[in-house]
C-alpha positions as CSV (number, residue, x, y, z in Angstrom):
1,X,20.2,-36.9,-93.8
2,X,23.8,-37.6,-93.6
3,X,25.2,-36.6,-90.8
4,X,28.3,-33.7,-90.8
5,X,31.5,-34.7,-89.0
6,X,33.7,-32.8,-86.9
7,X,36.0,-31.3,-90.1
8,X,32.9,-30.7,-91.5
9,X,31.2,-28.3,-89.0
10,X,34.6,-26.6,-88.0
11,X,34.7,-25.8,-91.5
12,X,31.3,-24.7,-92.3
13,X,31.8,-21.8,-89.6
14,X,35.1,-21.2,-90.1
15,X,33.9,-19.8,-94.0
16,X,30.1,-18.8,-92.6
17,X,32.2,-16.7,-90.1
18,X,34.7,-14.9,-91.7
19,X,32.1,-14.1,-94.9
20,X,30.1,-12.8,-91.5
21,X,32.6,-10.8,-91.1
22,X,33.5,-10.0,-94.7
23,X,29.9,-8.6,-94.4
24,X,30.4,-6.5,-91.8
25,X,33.4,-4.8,-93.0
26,X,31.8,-4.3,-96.5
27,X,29.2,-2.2,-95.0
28,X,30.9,-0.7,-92.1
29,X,31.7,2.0,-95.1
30,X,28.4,2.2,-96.4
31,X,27.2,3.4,-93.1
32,X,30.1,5.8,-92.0
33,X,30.2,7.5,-95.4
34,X,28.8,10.6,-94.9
35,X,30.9,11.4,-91.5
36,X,33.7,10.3,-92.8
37,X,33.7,12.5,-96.2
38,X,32.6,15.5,-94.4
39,X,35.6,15.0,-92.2
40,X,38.2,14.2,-95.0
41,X,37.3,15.9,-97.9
42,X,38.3,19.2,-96.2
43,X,41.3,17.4,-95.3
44,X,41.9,16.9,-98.5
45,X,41.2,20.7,-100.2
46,X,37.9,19.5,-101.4
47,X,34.5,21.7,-100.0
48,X,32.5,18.6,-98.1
49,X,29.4,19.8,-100.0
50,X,26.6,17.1,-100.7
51,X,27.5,16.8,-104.4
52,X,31.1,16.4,-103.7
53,X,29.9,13.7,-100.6
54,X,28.0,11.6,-103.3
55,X,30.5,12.1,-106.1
56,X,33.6,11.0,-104.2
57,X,31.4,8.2,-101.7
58,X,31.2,7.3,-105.1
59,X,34.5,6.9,-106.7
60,X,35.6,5.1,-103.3
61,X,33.0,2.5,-103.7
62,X,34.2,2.2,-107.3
63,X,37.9,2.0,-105.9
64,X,37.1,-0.9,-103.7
65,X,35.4,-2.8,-106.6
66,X,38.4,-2.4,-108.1
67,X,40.6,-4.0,-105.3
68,X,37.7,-6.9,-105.1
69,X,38.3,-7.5,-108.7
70,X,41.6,-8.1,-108.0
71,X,40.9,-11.1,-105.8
72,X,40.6,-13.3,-108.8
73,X,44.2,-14.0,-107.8
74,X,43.3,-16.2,-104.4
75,X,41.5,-18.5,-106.5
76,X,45.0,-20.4,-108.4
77,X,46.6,-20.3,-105.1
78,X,43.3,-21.6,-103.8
79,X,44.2,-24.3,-106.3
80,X,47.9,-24.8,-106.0
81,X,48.5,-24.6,-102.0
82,X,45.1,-24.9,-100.8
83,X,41.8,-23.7,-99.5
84,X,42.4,-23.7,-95.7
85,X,45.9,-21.7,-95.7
86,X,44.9,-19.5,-98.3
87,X,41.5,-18.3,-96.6
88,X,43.6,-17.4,-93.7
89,X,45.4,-15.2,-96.1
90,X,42.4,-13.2,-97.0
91,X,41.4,-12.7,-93.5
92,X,44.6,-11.2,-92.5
93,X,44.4,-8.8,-95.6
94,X,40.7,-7.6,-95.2
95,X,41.4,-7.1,-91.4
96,X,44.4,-5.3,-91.8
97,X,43.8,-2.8,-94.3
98,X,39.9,-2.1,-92.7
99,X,41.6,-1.7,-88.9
100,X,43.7,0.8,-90.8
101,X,41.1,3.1,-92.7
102,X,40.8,4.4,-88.7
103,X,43.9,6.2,-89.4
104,X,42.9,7.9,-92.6
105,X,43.6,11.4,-92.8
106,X,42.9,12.3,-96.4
107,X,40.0,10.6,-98.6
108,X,42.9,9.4,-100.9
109,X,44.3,7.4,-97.8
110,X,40.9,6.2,-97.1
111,X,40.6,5.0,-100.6
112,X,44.0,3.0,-100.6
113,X,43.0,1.5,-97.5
114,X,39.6,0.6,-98.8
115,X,41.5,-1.0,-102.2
116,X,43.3,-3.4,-100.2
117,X,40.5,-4.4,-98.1
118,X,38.7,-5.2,-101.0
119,X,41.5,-7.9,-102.3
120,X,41.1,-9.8,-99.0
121,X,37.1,-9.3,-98.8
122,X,36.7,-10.9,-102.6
123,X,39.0,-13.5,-101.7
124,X,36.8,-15.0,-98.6
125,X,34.0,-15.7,-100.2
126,X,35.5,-17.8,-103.0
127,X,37.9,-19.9,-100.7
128,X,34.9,-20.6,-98.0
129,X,32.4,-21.6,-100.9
130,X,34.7,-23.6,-102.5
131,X,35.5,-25.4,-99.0
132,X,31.8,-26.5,-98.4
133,X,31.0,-27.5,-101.5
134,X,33.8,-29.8,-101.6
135,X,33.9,-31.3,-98.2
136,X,29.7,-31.2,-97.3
137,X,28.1,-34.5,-98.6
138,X,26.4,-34.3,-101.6
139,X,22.9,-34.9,-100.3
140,X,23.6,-31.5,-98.4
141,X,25.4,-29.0,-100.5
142,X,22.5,-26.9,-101.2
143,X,21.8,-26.5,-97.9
144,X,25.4,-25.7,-97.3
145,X,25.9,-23.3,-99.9
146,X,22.7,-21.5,-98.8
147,X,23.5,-21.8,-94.9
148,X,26.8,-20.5,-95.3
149,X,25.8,-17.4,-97.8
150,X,23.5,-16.3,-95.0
151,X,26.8,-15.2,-93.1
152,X,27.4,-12.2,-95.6
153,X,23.8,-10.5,-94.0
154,X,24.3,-11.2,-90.7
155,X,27.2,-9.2,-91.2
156,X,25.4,-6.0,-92.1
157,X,23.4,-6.5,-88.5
158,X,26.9,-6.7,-87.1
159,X,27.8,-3.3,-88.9
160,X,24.5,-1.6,-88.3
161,X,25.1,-3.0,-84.4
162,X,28.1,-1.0,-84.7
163,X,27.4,2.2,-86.1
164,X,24.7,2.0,-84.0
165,X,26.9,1.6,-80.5
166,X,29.9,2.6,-81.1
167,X,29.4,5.0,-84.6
168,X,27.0,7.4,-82.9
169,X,28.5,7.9,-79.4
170,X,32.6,7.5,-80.9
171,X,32.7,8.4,-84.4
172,X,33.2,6.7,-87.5
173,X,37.2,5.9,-86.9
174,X,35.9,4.0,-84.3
175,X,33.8,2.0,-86.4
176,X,36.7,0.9,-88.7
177,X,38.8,0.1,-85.7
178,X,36.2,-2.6,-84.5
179,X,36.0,-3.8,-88.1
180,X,39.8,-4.9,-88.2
181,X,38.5,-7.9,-85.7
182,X,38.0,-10.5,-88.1
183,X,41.6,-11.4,-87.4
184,X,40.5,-12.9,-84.2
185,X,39.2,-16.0,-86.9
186,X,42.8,-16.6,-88.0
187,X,43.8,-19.4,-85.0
188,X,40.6,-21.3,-84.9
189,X,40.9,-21.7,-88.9
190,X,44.5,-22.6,-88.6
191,X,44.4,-24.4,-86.2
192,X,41.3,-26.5,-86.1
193,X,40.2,-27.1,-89.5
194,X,41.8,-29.5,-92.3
195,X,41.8,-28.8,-96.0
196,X,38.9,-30.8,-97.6
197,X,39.3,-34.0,-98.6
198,X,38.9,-33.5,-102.6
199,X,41.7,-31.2,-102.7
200,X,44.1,-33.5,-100.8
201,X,42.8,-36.1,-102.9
202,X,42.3,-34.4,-106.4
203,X,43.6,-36.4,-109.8
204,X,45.6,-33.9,-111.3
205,X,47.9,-31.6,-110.1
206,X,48.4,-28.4,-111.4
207,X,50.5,-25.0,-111.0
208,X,48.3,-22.0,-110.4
209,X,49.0,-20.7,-113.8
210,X,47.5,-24.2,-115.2
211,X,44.5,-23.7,-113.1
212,X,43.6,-20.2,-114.3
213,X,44.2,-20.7,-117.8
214,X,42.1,-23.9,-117.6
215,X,38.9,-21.9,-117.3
216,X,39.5,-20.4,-120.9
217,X,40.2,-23.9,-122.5
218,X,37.5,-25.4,-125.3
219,X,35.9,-27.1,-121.8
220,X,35.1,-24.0,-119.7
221,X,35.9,-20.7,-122.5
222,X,31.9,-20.3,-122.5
223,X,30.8,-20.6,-119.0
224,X,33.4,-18.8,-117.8
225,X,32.4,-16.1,-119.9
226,X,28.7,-16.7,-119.1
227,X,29.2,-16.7,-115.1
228,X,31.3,-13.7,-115.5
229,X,28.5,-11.6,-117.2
230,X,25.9,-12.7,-114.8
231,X,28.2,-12.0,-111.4
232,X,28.8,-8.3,-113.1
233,X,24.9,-8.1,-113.7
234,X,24.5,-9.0,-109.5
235,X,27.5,-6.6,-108.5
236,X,25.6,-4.0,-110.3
237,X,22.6,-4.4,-107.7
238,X,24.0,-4.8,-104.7
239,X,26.7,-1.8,-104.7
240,X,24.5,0.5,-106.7
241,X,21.4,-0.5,-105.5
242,X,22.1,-1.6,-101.6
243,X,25.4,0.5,-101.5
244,X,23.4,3.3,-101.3
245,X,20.7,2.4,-99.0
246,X,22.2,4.1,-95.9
247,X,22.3,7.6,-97.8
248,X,19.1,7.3,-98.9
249,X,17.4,6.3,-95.6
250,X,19.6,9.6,-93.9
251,X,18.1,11.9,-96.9
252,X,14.7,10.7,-96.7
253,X,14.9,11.0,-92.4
254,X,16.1,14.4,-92.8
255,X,12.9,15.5,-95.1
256,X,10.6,14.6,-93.0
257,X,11.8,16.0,-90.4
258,X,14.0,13.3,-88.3
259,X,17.7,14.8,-86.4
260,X,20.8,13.5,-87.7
261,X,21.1,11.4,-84.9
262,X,17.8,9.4,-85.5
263,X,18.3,9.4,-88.9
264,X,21.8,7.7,-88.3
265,X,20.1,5.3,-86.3
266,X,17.3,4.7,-88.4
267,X,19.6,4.2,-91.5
268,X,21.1,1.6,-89.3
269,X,17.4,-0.4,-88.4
270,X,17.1,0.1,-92.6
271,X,20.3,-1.9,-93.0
272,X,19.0,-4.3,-90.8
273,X,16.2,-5.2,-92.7
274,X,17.7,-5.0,-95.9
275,X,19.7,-8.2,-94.4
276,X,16.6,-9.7,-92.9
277,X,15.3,-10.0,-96.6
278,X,18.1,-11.4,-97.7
279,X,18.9,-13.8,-95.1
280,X,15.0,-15.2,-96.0
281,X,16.4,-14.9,-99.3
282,X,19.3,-17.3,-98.5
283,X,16.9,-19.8,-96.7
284,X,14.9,-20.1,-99.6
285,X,17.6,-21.3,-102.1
286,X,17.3,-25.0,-101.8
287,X,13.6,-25.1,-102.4
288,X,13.8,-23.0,-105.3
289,X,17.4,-24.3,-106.9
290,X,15.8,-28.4,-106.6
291,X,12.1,-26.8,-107.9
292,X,13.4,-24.3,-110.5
293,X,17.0,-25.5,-111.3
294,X,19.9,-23.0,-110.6
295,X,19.0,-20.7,-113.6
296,X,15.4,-20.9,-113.0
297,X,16.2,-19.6,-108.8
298,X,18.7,-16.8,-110.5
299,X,15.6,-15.9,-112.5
300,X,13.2,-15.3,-109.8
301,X,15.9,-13.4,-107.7
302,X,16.5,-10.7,-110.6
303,X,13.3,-10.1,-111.6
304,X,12.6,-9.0,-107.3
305,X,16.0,-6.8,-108.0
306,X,14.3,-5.6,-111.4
307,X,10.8,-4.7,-109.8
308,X,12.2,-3.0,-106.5
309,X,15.1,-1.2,-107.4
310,X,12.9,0.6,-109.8
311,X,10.1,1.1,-108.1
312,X,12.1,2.1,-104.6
313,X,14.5,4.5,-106.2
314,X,12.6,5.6,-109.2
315,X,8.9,6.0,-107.6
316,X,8.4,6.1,-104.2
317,X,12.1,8.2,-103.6
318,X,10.3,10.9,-104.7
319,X,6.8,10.6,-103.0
320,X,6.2,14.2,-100.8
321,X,4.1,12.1,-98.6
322,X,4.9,8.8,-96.4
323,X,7.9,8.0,-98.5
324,X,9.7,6.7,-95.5
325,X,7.8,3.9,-94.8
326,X,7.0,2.6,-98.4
327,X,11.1,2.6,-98.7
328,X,11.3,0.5,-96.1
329,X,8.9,-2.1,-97.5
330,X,10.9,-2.1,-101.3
331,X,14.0,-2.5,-99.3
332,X,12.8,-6.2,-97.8
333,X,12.0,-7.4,-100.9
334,X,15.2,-5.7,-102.7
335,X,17.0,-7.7,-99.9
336,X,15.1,-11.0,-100.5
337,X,16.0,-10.2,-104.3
338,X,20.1,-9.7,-103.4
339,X,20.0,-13.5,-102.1
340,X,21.0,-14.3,-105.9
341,X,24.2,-14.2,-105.2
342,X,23.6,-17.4,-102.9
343,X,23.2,-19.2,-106.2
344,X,26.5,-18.6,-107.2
345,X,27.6,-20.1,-104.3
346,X,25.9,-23.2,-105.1
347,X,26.3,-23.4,-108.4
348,X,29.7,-22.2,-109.8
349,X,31.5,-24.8,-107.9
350,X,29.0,-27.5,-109.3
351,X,30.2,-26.3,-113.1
352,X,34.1,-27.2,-112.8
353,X,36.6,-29.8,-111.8
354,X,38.6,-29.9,-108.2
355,X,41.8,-28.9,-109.9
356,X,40.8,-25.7,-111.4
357,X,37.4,-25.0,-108.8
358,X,39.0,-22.5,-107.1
359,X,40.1,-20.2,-110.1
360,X,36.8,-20.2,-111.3
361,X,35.0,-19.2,-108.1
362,X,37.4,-16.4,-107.9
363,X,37.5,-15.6,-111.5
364,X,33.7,-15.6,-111.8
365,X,32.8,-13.6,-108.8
366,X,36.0,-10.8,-109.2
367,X,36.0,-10.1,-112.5
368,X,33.3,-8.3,-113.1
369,X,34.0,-6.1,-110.2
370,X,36.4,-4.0,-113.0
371,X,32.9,-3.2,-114.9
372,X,30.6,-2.9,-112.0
373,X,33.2,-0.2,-110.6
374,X,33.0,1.5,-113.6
375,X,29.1,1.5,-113.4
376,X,29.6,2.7,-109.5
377,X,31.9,5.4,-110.5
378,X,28.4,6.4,-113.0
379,X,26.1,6.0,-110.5
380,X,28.0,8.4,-108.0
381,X,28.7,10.8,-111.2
382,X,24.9,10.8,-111.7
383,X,24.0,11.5,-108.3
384,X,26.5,14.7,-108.4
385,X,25.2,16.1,-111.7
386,X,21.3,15.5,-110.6
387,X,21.8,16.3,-107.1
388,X,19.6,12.9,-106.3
389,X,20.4,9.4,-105.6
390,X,16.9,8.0,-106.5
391,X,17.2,8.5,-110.5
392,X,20.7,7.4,-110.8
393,X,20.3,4.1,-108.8
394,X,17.2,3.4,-110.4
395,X,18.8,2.8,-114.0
396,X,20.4,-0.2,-113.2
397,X,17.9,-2.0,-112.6
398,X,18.2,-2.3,-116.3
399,X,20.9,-4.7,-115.7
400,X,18.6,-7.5,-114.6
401,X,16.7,-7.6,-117.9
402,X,19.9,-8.0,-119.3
403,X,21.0,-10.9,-117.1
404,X,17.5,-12.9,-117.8
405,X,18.1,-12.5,-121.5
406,X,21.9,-14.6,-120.6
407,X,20.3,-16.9,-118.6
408,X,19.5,-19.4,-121.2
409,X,23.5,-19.4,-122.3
410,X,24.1,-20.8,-118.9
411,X,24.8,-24.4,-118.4
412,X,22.4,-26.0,-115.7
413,X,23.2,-28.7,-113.3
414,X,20.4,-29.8,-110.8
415,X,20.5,-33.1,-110.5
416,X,24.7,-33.8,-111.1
417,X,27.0,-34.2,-108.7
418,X,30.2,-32.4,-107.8
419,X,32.4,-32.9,-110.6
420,X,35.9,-35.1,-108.9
């Protein structure tokens, strides 16, 4: 196995620590919804009742889809100035604007705050996975791409570590205060990591414009398209499918009888496994990528988001007996199933040239974010007219059968090497 060198490694936990933290932020919110809405929303002249707490945790989920979407913009400066200085950039942003939702005194406030988070947190992803696929050696990209995914989950321990120190003893502005410490990352990447070696040594040269507009040339129009639909098919899972596994977890507590303290804590040891599954998830990538080929591993990861989204929220929701427990067990292998999106990371950089990867990573993984908010903004809608998350979230697991119908459209590349 070849061995990494010092660039290499500094790198690899430079990305694998800010998407950590990336993680952590993301679903610092998740966790602190419900005390934060019942705080704000009278704040705001809105009764904090629960269909107003699901309807509006919706539309703020939906608002910070909408400011992830907008992160297709790092990728062409990605491209143009590159991938070291610019993942700096997102750091500072998603730090910033997270250490600030602390502050919030009105749910509109909170949802700004959240919006602008969201631009940075899109952006880390696509600048770290395009980093390690370009300066890990070939024989080791897969492993790469999976190791580095796994950072995302080990962010959600982080989060449920927090709301379970500091959330239940110091409230939830506490919570976002602890999540503006990403920032910390900003002088070890600056200052001990280089940009990667393709970039410095690319063959063409373009302007950020000329790297976005590449991806809808004859050469990429197609799979740009294709990797578009299939992101939007996984963001459709994960925020209204996992989104809304800390509410769930505190509803389910509270019917059988747990205090909202417990339940708090117990939606936190939920989270925790969610990741757990997913991390597993992560692990298992390379095996199945060089066995099944990247479509073939995408495959097997929706049809576990398929099965357990819909049987989780659909069926055992709405058992009246030992429905606590039977949750649990759908949500290890619901976060086993949200490991697809460590296939992107593999395999959208293996689909484009150095000049334009970065646009396309962002572009890919952002875009659909306008759609799935839209969907989010549904799934909160649905949950305020049925008074019930289970029904709602379990409709989009509709979206998987969809996204194996695409999967033949999609251009496979096991076996080929980075493209120069």
């Amino acid at each position: 196995m070849t061995p990494l060198t010092t660039n290499q490694l500094r790198g690899f936990w430079a990305a694998w620590g800010g998407w950590a933290l990336d993680g952590m932020d993301s679903f610092l919110y998740a966790l602190v919804l419900v005390p934060a809405l019942r705080e704000l929303l009278p704040r705001s002249g809105i009764p904090a009742t629960q269909a107003n707490t699901g309807y509006y945790g919706g539309v703020l989920f939906a608002i910070f889809l909408l400011g992830w979407g907008f992160a297709f913009l790092w990728g062409p400066l990605a491209d143009r100035f590159g991938r070291v200085r610019t993942l700096v950039l997102t750091i500072v942003c998603y730090s910033l604007f997270t250490f600030l939702g602390c502050a919030a005194t009105t749910v509109w406030q909170l949802a700004a705050f959240r919006f602008l988070a969201g631009i940075g947190i899109g952006g880390e992803w696509t600048i770290g996975g395009v980093f390690v696929a370009e300066e890990w050696p070939e024989s080791r990209r897969k492993q790469g791409a999976a190791w580095m995914h796994t950072g995302y989950y080990f962010g959600t321990f982080l989060a449920a570590i927090v709301n379970y120190t500091v959330g239940s003893h110091y409230g939830w502005r506490a919570v976002f205060a602890v999540g503006g410490t990403p920032a910390l990352l900003v002088a070890f990447i600056r200052y001990g990591v280089r940009e990667s070696a393709r970039w410095e040594k690319r063959v063409e040269r373009v302007s950020a414009r000329d790297a976005f507009l590449a991806l809808f040339g004859a050469e990429y129009r197609r799979r740009t398209l294709v990797n578009a639909s299939l992101l939007f098919i996984s963001m459709v899972g994960l925020w209204a499918g996992s989104a809304y596994v800390p509410s769930s977890i505190t509803f389910l507590a509270g019917r059988e009888g747990y205090s909202a303290g417990d339940a708090s804590r117990l939606a936190s040891w939920a989270t925790m496994l969610l990741s757990t599954g997913t991390i597993l998830g992560c692990l298992m990538l390379p095996a199945l990528a060089e066995r099944l080929g990247r479509r073939g591993a995408l495959a097997f990861y929706f049809l576990l988001m398929f099965g357990f989204i819909a049987l989780g929220f659909g069926y055992v929701f709405y058992r009246t007996s030992n429905a606590l427990p039977w949750f649990m067990t759908c949500l290890f292998f619901l976060g086993v199933g949200g490991a697809n999106f460590s296939v992107y990371t593999l395999w959208l950089p293996e689909q484009y040239r150095t000049e334009c990867r970065g646009s396309a990573f962002a572009f890919a993984t952002s875009f659909g974010r306008f759609l799935a908010a839209g969907i989010t903004f549904l799934v909160g809608a649905g949950v305020s007219r049925m008074h019930t998350i289970g029904t709602p979230v379990a409709l989009t697991s509709i979206a998987f059968l969809v996204g194996l119908a695409l999967l033949p459209l999609a251009v496979e590349t096991k076996g080929k090497e980075l493209p120069a």
